[in-house]
GUVO-54547 format. One line per 8 residues: for each residue x, y, z of N, C-alpha, C. Coordinates in steps of 0.02 Angstrom, whole numbers. Example, Ala and Ser with C-alpha at 12.3 -4.5 7.8 and 13.67 -1.06 7.14 Angstrom:
# residues 2
660/-284/390/615/-225/390/660/-165/390 ~ 642/-112/354/684/-53/357/645/2/394
END
This chain:
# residues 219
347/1717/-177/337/1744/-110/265/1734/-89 ~ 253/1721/-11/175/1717/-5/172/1754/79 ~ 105/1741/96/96/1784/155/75/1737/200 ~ 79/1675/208/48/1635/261/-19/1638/268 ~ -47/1653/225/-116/1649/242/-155/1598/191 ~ -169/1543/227/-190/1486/191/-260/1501/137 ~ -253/1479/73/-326/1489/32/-349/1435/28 ~ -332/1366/18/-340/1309/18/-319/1259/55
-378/1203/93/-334/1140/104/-356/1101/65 ~ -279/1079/23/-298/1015/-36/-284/946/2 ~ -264/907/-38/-278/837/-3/-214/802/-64 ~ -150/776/-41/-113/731/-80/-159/672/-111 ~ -150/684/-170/-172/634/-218/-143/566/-237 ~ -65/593/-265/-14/527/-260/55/571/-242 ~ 68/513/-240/145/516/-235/186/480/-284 ~ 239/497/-321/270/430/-372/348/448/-367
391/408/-350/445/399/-354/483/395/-410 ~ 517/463/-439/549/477/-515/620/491/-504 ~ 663/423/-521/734/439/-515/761/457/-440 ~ 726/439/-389/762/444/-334/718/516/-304 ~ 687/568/-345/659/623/-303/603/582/-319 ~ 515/637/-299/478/622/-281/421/688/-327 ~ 393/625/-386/330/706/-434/273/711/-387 ~ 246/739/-369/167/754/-310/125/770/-348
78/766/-334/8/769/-375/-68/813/-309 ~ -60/861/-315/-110/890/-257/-169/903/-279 ~ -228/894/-257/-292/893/-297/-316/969/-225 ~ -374/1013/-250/-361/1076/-211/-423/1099/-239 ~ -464/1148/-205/-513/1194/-252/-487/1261/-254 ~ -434/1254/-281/-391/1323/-288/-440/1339/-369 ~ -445/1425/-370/-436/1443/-431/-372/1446/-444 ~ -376/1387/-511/-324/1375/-556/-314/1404/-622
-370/1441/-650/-368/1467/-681/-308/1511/-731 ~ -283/1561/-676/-242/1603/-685/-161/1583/-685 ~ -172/1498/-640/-67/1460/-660/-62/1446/-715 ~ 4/1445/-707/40/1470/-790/102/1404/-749 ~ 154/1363/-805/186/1340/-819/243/1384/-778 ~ 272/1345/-716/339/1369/-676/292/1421/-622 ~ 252/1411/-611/221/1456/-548/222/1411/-497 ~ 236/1463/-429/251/1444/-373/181/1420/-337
185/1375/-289/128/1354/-238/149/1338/-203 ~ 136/1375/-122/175/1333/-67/103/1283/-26 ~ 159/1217/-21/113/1165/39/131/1127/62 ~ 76/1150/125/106/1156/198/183/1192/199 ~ 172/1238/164/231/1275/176/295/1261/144 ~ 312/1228/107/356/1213/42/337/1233/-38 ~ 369/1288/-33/370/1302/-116/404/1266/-176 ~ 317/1249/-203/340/1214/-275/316/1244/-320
376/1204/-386/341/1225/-438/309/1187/-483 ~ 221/1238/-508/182/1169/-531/220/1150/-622 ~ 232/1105/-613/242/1083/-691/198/1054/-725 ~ 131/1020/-706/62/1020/-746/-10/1040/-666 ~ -46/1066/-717/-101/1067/-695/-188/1054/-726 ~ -231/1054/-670/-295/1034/-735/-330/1092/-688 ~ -399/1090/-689/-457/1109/-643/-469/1129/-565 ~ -429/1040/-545/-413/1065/-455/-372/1034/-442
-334/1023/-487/-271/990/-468/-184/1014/-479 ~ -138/1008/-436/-102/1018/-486/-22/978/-462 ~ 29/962/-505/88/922/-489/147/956/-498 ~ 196/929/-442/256/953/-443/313/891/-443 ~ 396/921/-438/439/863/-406/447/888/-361 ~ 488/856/-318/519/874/-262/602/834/-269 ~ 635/897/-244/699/864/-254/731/828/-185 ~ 805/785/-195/801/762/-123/820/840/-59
846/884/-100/834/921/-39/771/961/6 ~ 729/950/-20/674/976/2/631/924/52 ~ 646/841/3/652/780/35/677/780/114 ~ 731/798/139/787/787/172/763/857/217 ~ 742/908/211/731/968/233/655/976/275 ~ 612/946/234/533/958/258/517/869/295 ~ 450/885/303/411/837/326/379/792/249 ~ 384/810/203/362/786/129/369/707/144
435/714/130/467/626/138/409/586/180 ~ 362/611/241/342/562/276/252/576/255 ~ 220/610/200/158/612/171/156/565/143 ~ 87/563/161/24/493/132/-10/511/104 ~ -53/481/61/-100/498/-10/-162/520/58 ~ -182/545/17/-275/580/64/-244/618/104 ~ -161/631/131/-155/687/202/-165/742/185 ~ -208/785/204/-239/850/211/-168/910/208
-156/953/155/-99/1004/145/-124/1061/152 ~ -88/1112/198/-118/1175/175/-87/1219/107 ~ -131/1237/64/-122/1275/-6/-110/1352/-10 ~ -55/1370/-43/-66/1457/-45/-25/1482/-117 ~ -79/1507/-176/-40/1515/-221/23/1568/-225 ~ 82/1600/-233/103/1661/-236/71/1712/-241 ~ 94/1757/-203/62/1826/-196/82/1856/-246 ~ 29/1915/-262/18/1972/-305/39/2037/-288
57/2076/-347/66/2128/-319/19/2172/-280 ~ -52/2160/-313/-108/2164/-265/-145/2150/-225 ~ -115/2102/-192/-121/2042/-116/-130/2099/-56 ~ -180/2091/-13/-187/2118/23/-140/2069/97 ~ -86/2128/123/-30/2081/152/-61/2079/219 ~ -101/1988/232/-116/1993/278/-86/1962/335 ~ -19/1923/305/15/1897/364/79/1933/372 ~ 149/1896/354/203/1913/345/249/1870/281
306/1905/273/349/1876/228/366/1814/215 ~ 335/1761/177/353/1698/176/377/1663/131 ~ 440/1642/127/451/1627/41/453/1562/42 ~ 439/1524/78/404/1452/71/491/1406/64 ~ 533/1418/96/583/1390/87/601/1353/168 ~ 579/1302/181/597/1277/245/646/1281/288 ~ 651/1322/338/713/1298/367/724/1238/428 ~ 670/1211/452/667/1140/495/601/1131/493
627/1026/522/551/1014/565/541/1032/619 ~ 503/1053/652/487/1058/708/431/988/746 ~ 432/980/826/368/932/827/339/958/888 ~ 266/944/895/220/960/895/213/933/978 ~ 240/961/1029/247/915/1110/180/943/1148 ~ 123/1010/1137/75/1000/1191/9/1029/1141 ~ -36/1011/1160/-99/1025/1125/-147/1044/1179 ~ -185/1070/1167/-256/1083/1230/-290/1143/1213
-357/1124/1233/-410/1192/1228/-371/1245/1271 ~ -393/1308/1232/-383/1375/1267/-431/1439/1245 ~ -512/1403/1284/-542/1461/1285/-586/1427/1209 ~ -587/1468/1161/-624/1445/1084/-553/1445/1061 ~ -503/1440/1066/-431/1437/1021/-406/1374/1041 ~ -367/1359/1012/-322/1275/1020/-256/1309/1063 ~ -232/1284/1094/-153/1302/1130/-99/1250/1095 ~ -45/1271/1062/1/1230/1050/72/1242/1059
99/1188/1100/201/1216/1096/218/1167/1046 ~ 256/1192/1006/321/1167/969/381/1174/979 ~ 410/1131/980/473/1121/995/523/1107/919 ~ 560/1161/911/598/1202/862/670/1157/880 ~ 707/1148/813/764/1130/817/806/1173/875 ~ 888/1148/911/905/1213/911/944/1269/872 ~ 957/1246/837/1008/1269/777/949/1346/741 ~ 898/1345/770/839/1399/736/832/1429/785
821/1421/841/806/1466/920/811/1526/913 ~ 891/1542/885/893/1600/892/878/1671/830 ~ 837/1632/794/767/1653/747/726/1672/776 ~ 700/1667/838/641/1665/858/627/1717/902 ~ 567/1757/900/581/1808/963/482/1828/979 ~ 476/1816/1050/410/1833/1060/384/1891/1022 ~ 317/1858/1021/266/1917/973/301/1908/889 ~ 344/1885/881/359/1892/822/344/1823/764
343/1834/718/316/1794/669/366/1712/645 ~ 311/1678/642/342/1604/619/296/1576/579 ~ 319/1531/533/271/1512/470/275/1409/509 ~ 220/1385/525/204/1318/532/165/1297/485 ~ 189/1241/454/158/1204/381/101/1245/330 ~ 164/1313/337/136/1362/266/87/1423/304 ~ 73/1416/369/46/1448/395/62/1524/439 ~ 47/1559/433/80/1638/460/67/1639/537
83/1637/595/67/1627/676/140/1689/705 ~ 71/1683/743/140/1769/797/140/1703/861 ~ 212/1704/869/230/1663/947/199/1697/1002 ~ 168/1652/1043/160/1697/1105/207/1708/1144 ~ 243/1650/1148/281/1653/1229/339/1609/1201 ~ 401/1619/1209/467/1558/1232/489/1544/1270 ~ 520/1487/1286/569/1439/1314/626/1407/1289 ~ 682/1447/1278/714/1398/1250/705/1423/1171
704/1346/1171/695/1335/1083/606/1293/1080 ~ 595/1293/1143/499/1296/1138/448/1357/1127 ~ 400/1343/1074/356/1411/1060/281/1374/1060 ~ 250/1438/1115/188/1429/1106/153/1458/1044 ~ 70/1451/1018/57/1472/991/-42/1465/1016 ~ -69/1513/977/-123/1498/995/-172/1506/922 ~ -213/1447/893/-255/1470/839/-322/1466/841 ~ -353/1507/820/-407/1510/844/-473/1502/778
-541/1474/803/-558/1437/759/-573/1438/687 ~ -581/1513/660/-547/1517/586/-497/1478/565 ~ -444/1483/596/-363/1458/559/-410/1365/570 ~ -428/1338/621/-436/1284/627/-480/1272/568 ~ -540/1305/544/-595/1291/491/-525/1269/413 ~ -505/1323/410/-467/1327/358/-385/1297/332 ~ -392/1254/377/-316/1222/390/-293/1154/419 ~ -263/1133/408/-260/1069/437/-244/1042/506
-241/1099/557/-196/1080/611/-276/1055/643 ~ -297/1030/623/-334/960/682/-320/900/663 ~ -257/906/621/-195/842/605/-146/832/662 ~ -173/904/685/-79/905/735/-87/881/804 ~ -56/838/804/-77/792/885/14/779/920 ~ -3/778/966/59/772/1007/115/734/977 ~ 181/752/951/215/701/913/226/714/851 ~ 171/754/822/167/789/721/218/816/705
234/807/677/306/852/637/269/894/590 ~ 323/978/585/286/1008/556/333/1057/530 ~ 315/1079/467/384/1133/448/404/1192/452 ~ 440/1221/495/474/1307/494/473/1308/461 ~ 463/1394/457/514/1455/439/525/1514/470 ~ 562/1529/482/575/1575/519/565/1660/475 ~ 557/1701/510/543/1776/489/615/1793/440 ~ 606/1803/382/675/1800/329/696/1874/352
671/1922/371/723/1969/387/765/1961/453 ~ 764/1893/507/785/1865/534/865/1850/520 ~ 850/1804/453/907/1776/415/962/1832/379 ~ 924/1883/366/960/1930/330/998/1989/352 ~ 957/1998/420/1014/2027/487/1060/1996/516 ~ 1051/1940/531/1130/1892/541/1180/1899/505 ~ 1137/1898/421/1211/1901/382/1244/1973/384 ~ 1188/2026/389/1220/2079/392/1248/2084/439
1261/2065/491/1295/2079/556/1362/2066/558 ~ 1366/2009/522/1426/1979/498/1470/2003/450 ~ 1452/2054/414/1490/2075/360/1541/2060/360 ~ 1614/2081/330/1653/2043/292/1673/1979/302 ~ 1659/1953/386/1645/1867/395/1602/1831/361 ~ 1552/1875/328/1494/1819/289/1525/1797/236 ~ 1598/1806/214/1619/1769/152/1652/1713/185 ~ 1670/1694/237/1708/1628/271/1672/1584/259
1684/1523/266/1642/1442/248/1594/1432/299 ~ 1612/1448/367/1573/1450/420/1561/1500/458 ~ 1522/1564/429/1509/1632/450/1463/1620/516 ~ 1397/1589/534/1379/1583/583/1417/1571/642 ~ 1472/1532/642/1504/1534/708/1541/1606/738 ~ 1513/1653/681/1583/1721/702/1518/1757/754 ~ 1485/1752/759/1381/1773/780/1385/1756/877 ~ 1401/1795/895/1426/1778/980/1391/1843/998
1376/1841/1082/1376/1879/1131/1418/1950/1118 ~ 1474/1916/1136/1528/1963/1108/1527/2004/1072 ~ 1514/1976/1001/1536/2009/935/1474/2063/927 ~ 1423/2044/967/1355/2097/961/1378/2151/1015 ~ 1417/2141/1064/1426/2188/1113/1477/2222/1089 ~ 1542/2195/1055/1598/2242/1035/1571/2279/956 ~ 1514/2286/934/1456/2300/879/1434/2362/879 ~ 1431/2364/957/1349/2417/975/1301/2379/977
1266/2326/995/1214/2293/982/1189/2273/1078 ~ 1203/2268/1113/1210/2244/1180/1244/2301/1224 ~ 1225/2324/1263/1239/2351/1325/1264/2331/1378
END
């Protein structure tokens, strides 16, 4: 589990193609000290696990679903990642709940100054939209951000020049693909909503207007 709050930007080292997935190699000035064998690291917002490490470096695989799920598949050696080891029980919680498990790409349609902060919309699958709710929390390539405003399945955001010092989004230019996640107690009220439908093959489609109004949920 982590909190979106970036400690490191490392920098892809290699990439090597093993059996069809993909081992990564991230070089980082993380204190490494304290990883241990099967510890989590999310980047840019995908949780892995390191299977070796040295000093400032450290390597994972990636399987094809994570392949198929994130933006990974389209990294280049030297592209700038944001780093965040798992949280502690004594982590001071400064973002929100993030368990580094992707749920889309998103891409990256307006950029512009706003003030000393950057202005950015992303444009969100729609199959996630209805994840999303102003003021409320979204994780972009590992990163913790409160939406300002929606449209749709478009979200503004605004970061301001800390997050910029410490992060990579002066990567993100009109067109960037970049990876969700949506607020997991999001995901976990749906299912509850659904109760004894959440055992069907396709429980999301039972999730209507309706079914929230004949609920109690809608007025």
């Amino acid at each position: 589990m982590f909190t979106g709050i970036i400690e490191s930007l490392g920098k892809v080292q290699s990439l090597q193609s093993v059996g069809g997935d993909v081992r990564l190699r991230i070089q980082t000035d993380l204190d490494m000290s304290d990883v241990n064998l099967g510890d989590s690291i999310a980047t840019n917002g995908i949780c892995l696990t390191v299977i070796e490490w040295g000093e400032n470096w450290y390597a994972a695989d990636v399987s094809r679903e994570s392949l198929n799920r994130t933006t990974l598949g389209q990294w280049k050696v030297g592209q700038p990642v944001n780093v965040e080891k798992a949280m502690l029980p004594t982590t001071r919680f400064g973002g929100h709940i993030v368990s580094g498990h992707v749920d889309a790409v998103g891409e990256i349609t307006l950029v512009r100054e706003d003030a000393r902060s950057v202005y950015y919309e992303v444009t969100a699958p729609k199959e996630i939209a209805k994840y999303l709710a102003e003021k409320g929390s979204i994780t972009v390539d590992g990163i913790s951000l409160t939406i300002n405003h929606l449209r749709g399945n478009i979200l503004s955001l605004n970061l301001i020049p800390h997050t910029a010092e410490r992060t990579n989004i002066s990567t993100w230019k009109t067109g960037s693909k970049v990876n969700l996640e949506v607020d997991v107690l999001a995901r976990y009220i749906e299912r509850l909503l659904l109760g004894d439908k959440a055992a069907e093959q396709k429980p999301e489609s039972s999730i209507s207007m309706a079914f929230l109004a004949e609920n109690g949920f809608l007025k």
